[in-house]
One Martini backbone bead per residue (centre of mass of N, CA, C, O) as a GRO file, in nm:
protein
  326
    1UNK     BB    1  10.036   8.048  11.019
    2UNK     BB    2   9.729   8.088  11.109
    3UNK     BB    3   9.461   8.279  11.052
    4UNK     BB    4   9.298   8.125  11.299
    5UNK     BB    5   9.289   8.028  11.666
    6UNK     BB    6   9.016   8.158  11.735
    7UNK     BB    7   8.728   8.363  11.783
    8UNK     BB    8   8.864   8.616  11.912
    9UNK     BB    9   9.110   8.632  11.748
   10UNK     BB   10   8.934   8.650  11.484
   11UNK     BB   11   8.769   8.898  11.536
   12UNK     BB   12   9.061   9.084  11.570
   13UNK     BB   13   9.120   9.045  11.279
   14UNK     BB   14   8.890   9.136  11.183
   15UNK     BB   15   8.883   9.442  11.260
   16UNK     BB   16   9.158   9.536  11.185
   17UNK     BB   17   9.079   9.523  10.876
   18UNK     BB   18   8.860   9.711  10.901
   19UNK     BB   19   8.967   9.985  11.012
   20UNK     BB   20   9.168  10.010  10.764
   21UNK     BB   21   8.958  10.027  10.531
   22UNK     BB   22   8.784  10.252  10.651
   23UNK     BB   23   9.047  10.439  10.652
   24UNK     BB   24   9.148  10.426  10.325
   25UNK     BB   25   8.817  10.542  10.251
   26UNK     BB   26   8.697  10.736  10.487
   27UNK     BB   27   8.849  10.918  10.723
   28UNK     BB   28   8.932  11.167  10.549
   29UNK     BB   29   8.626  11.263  10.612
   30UNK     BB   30   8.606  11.246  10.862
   31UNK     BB   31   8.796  11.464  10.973
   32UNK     BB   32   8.646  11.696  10.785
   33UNK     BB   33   8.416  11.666  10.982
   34UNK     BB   34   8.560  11.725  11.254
   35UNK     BB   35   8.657  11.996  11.213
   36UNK     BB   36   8.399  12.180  11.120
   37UNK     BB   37   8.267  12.131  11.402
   38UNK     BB   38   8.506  12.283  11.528
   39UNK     BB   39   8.425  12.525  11.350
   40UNK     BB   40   8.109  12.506  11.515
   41UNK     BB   41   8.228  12.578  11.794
   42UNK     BB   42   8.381  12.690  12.043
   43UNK     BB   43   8.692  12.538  11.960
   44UNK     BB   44   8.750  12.749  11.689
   45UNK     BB   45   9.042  12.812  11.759
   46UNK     BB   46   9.179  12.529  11.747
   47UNK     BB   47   9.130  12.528  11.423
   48UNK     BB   48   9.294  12.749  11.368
   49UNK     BB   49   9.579  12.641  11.494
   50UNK     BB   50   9.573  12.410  11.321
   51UNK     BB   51   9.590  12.562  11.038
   52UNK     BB   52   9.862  12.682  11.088
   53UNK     BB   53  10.034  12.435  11.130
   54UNK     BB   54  10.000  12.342  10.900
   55UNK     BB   55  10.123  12.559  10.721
   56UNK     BB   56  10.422  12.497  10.829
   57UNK     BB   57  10.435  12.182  10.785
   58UNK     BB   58  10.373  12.156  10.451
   59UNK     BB   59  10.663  11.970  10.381
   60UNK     BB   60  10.690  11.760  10.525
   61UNK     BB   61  10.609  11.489  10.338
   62UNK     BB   62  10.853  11.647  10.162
   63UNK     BB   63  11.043  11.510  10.423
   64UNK     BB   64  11.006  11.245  10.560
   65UNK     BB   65  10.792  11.314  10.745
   66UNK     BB   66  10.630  11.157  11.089
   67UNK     BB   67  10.727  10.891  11.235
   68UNK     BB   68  10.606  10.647  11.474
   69UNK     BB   69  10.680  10.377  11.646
   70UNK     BB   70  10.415  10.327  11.825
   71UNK     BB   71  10.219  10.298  11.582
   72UNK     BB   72  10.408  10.089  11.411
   73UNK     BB   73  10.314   9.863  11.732
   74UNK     BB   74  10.046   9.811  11.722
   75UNK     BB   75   9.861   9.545  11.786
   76UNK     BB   76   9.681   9.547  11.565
   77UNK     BB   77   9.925   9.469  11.296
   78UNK     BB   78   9.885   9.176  11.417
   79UNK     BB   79   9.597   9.125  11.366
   80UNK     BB   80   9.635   9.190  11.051
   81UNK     BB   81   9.844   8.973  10.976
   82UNK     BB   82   9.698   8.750  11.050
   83UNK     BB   83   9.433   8.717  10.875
   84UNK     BB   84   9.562   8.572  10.629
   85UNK     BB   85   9.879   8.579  10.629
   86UNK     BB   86  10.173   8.816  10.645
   87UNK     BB   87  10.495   8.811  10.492
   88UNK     BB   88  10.832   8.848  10.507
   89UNK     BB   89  11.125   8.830  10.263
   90UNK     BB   90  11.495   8.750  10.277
   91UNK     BB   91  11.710   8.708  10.059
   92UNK     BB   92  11.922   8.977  10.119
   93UNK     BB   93  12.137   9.221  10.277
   94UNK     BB   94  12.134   9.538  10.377
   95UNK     BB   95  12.318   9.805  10.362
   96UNK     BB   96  12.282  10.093  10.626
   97UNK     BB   97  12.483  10.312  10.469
   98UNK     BB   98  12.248  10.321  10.233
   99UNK     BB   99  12.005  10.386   9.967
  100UNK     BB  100  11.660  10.310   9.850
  101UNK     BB  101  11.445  10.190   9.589
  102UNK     BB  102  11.145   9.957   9.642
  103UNK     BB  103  10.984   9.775   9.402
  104UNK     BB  104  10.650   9.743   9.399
  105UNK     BB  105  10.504   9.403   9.306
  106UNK     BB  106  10.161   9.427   9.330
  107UNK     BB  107   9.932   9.648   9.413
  108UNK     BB  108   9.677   9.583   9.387
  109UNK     BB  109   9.348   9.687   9.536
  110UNK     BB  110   9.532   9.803   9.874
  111UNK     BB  111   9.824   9.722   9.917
  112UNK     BB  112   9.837   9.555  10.190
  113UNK     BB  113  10.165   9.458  10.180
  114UNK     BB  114  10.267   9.745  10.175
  115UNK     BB  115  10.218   9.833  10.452
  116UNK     BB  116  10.249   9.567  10.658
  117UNK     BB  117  10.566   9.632  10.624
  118UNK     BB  118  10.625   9.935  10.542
  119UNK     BB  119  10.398  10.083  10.796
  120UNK     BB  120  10.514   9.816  11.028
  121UNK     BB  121  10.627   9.566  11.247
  122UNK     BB  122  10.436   9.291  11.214
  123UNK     BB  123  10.717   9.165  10.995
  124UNK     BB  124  11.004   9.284  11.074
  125UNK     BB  125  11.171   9.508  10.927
  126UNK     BB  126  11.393   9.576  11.141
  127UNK     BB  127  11.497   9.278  11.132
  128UNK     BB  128  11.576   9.228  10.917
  129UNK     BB  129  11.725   9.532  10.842
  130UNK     BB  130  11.893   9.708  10.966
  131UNK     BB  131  11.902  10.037  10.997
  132UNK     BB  132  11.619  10.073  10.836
  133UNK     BB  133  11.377  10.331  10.666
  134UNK     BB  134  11.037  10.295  10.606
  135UNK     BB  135  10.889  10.483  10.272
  136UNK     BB  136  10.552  10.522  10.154
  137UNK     BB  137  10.443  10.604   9.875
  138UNK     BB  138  10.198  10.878   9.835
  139UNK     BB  139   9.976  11.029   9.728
  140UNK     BB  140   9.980  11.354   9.747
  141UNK     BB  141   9.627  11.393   9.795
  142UNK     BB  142   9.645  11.284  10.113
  143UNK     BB  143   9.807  11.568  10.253
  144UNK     BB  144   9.563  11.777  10.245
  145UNK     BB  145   9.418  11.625  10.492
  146UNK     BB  146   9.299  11.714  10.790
  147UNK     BB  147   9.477  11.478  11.019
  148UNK     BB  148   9.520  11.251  10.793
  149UNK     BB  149   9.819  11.320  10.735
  150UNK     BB  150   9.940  11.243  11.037
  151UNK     BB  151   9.855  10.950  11.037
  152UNK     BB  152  10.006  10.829  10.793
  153UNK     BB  153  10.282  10.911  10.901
  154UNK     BB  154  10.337  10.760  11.121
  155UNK     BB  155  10.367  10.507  10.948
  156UNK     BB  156  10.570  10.629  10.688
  157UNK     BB  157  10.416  10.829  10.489
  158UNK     BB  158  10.479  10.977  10.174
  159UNK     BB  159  10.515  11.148   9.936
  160UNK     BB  160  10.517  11.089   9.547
  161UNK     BB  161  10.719  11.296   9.493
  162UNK     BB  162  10.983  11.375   9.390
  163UNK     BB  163  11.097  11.548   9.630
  164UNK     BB  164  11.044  11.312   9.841
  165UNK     BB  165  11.240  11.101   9.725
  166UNK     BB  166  11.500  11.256   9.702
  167UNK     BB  167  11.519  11.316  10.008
  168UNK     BB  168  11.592  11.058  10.072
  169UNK     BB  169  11.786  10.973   9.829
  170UNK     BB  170  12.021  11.196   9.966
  171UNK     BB  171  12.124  11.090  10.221
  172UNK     BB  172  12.433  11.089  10.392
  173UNK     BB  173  12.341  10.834  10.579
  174UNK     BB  174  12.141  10.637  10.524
  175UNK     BB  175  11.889  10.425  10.573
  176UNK     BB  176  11.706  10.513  10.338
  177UNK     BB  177  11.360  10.421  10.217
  178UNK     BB  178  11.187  10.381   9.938
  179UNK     BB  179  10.851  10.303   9.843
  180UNK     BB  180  10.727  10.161   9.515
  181UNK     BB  181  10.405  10.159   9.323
  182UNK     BB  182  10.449  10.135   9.030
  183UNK     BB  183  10.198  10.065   8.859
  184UNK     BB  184   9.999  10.192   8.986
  185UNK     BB  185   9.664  10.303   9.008
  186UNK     BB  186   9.601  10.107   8.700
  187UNK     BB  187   9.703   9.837   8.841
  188UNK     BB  188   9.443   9.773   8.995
  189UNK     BB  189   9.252   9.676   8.797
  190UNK     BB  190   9.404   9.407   8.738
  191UNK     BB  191   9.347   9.298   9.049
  192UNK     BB  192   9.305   8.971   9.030
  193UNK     BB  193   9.305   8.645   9.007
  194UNK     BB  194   9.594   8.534   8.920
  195UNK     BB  195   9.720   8.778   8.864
  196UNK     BB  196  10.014   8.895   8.641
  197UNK     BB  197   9.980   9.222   8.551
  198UNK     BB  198  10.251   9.461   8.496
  199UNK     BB  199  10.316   9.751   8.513
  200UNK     BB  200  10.677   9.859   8.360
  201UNK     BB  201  10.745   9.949   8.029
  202UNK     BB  202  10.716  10.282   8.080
  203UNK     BB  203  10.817  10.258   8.388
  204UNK     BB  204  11.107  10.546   8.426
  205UNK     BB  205  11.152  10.713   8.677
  206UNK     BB  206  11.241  10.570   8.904
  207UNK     BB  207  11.523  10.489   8.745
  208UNK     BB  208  11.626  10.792   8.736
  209UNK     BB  209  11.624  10.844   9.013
  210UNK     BB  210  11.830  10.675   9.107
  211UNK     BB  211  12.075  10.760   8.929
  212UNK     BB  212  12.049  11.077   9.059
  213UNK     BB  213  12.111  10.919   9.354
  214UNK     BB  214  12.240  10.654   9.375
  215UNK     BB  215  12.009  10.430   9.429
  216UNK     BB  216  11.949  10.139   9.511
  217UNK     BB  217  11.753   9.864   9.348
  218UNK     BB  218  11.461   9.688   9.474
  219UNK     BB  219  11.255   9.404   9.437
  220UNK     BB  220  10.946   9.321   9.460
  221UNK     BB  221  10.718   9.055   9.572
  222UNK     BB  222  10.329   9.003   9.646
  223UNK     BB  223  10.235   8.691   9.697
  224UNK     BB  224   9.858   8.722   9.647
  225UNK     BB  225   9.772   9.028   9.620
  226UNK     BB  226   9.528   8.922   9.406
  227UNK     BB  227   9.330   8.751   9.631
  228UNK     BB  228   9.174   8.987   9.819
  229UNK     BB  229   8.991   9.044   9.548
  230UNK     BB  230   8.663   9.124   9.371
  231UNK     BB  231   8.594   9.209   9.027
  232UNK     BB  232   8.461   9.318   8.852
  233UNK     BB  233   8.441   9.337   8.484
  234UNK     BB  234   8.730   9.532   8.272
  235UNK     BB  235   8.799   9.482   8.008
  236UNK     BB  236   8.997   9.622   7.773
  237UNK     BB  237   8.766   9.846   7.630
  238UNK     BB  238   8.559   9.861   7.813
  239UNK     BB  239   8.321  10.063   7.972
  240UNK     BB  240   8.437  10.079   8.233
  241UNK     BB  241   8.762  10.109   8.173
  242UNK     BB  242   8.704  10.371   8.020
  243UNK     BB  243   8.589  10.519   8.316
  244UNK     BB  244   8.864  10.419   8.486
  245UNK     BB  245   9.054  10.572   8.238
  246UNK     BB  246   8.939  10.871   8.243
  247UNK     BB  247   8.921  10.920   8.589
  248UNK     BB  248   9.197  10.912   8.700
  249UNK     BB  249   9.314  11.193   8.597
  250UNK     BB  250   9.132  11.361   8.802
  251UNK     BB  251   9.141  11.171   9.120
  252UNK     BB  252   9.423  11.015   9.123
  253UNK     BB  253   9.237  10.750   9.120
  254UNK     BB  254   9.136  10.438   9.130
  255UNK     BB  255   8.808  10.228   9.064
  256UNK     BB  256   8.757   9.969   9.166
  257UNK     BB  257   8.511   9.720   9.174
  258UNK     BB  258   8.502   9.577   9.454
  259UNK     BB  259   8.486   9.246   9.646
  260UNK     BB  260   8.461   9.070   9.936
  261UNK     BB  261   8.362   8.924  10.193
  262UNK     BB  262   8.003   8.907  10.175
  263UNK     BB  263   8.015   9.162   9.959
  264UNK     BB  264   8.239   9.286  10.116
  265UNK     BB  265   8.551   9.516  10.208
  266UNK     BB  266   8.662   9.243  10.269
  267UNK     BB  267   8.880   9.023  10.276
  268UNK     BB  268   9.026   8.746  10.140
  269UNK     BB  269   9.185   8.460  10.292
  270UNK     BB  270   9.511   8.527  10.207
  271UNK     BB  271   9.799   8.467  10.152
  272UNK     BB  272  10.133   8.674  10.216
  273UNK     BB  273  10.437   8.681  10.028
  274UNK     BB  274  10.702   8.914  10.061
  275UNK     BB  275  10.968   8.994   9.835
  276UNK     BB  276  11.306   9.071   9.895
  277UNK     BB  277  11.557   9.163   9.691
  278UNK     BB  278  11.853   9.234   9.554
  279UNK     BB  279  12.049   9.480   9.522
  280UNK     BB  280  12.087   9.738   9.261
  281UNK     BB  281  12.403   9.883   9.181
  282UNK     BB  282  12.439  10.259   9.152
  283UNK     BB  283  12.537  10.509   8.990
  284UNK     BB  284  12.577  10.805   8.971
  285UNK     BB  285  12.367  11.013   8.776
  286UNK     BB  286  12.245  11.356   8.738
  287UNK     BB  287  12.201  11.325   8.377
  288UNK     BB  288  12.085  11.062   8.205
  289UNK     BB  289  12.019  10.887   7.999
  290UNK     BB  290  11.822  10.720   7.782
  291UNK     BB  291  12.013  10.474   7.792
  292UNK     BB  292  12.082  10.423   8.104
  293UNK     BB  293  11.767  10.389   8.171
  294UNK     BB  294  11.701  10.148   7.985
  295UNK     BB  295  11.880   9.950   8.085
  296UNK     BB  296  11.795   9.997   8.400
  297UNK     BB  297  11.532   9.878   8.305
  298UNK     BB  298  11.632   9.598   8.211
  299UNK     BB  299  11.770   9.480   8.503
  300UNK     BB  300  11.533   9.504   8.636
  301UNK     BB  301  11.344   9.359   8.485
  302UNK     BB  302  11.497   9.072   8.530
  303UNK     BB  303  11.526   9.061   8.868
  304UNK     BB  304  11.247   9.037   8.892
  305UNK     BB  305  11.167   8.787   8.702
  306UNK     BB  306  11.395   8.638   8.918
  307UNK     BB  307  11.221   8.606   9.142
  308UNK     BB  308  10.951   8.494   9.075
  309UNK     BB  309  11.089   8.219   8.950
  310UNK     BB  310  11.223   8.140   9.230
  311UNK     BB  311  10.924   8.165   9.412
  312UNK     BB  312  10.668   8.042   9.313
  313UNK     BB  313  10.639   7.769   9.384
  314UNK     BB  314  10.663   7.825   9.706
  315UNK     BB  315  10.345   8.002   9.660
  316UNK     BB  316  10.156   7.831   9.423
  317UNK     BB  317  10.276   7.888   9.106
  318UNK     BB  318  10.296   7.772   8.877
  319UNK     BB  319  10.486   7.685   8.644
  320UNK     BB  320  10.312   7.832   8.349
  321UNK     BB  321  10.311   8.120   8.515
  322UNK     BB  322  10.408   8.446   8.391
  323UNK     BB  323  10.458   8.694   8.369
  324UNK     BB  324  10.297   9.045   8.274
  325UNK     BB  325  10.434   9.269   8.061
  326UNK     BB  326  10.242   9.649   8.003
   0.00000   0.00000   0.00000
């Protein structure tokens, strides 16, 4: 698949990433700023009762969300996977009346690659899986934002609270994914070019709720996710790196300092190819030991790194350099 085939397509491409961009890092003030407005004007009852829905709905995020098939096929989703290209890779199939717990990495520097595959229709995720709906775990403090909250959930994102993701993987009907960015907000910084440094050694909450879930593990692989922008420098003990790693916890999320084409927040044209390997299954246990979440923690990492190491060559990766596990 070309980047890009035509002027007319390429711009189409340029907008459709664009306003991606825009909704992940403005769109939520944007909003908070058009309710403000709303009770600023005549049509402050709709204000009102708009706050009073939001507060009924307060559960939806760590229910299962609110998706839209119609949203998640917006044709804006495929320009936004042409710019790139992104594609998704189906290694085996899943059996759709199972749930799943889908380990995603690396996050990259705004996890693009986690996005447009489970929370668009843009790379056929229904057609490779079959019977599953796939759920992208997003921090919590993103469903307090009023309008963005709703935005958000139309395409499949819910909290990444224990209790969310649990609702999901408890499903008596089987076909639900929760997908997780294990490395989580702090593997953002690790996010240059040619990295390939994986937060994942002390990750085991998730190996645990699996566990408790009886929910089976899938490694996923998103070869490319870190070339798609550059980061200043801020080595481990750096100041920026103490200062990106002290706020972290207080803002919920990590700040890299990136810069994508022409020193904007474009993204630069390089294939994403995400990998989704064969499915770990799980015992249910309630209660599980210390030993259990080790052991399922290291067959874990043990299939992650084999997903890796059979499909690097074919994606660009020399042959000389393996994962880097944190």
């Amino acid at each position: 698949m070309a980047a890009s085939c035509s002027p007319l397509r390429g711009a189409l491409q340029v907008l459709a990433v664009s306003q991606w961009v825009f909704s992940f890092l403005a769109l939520a003030q944007v909003c908070l700023v058009a309710l403000i407005f709303v009770f600023l004007s005549r049509a402050w009852t709709l204000g009102v009762l708009y706050l009073v829905w939001l507060y009924w709905d307060r559960d939806t995020p760590r229910a299962g969300g609110r998706r839209s098939a119609w949203v998640r096929d917006w044709a804006v989703w495929r320009h936004f996977r042409d710019y790139f290209p992104i594609s998704l890779v189906r290694t085996a199939p899943l059996d759709p009346s199972q749930n799943y717990l889908f380990g995603f990495h690396p996050h990259g520097v705004l996890a693009v690659g986690a996005f447009s595959n489970f929370c668009t229709e843009a790379t056929g995720f229904s057609r490779l899986f079959p019977g599953l709906r796939p759920h992208l775990l997003m921090l919590p403090c993103w469903f307090h934002l009023p309008l963005f909250q709703d935005y958000i959930m139309s395409s499949g994102l819910v909290s990444s609270t224990k209790a969310s993701a649990a609702y999901l993987l408890s499903r008596p009907e089987g076909g639900q994914v929760a997908v997780l960015v294990v490395g989580g907000a702090l593997e953002a910084l690790e996010a240059k070019p040619g990295g390939l440094s994986l937060r994942i050694r002390n990750q085991k909450g998730f190996i645990k709720l699996a566990l408790e879930q009886g929910a089976s593990l899938v490694p996923v692989f998103s070869f490319g996710e870190n070339e798609l922008f550059r980061q200043c420098p801020n080595p481990p003990g750096s100041w920026l790196r103490r200062a990106q790693e002290a706020l972290q916890p207080l803002l919920s999320v990590a700040l890299p300092l990136f810069h994508g084409r022409l020193g904007l927040l474009l993204p630069f044209r390089a294939p994403v190819h995400t990998v989704v390997g064969a499915a770990i299954p799980v015992q249910r246990c309630p209660r599980p030991s210390r030993a259990q979440v080790d052991a399922l923690h290291a067959l874990y990492v043990e299939r992650l790194t084999q997903l890796f190491e059979e499909h690097k060559a074919r994606y660009g990766v020399p042959a000389d350099r393996h994962l880097v596990l944190t």
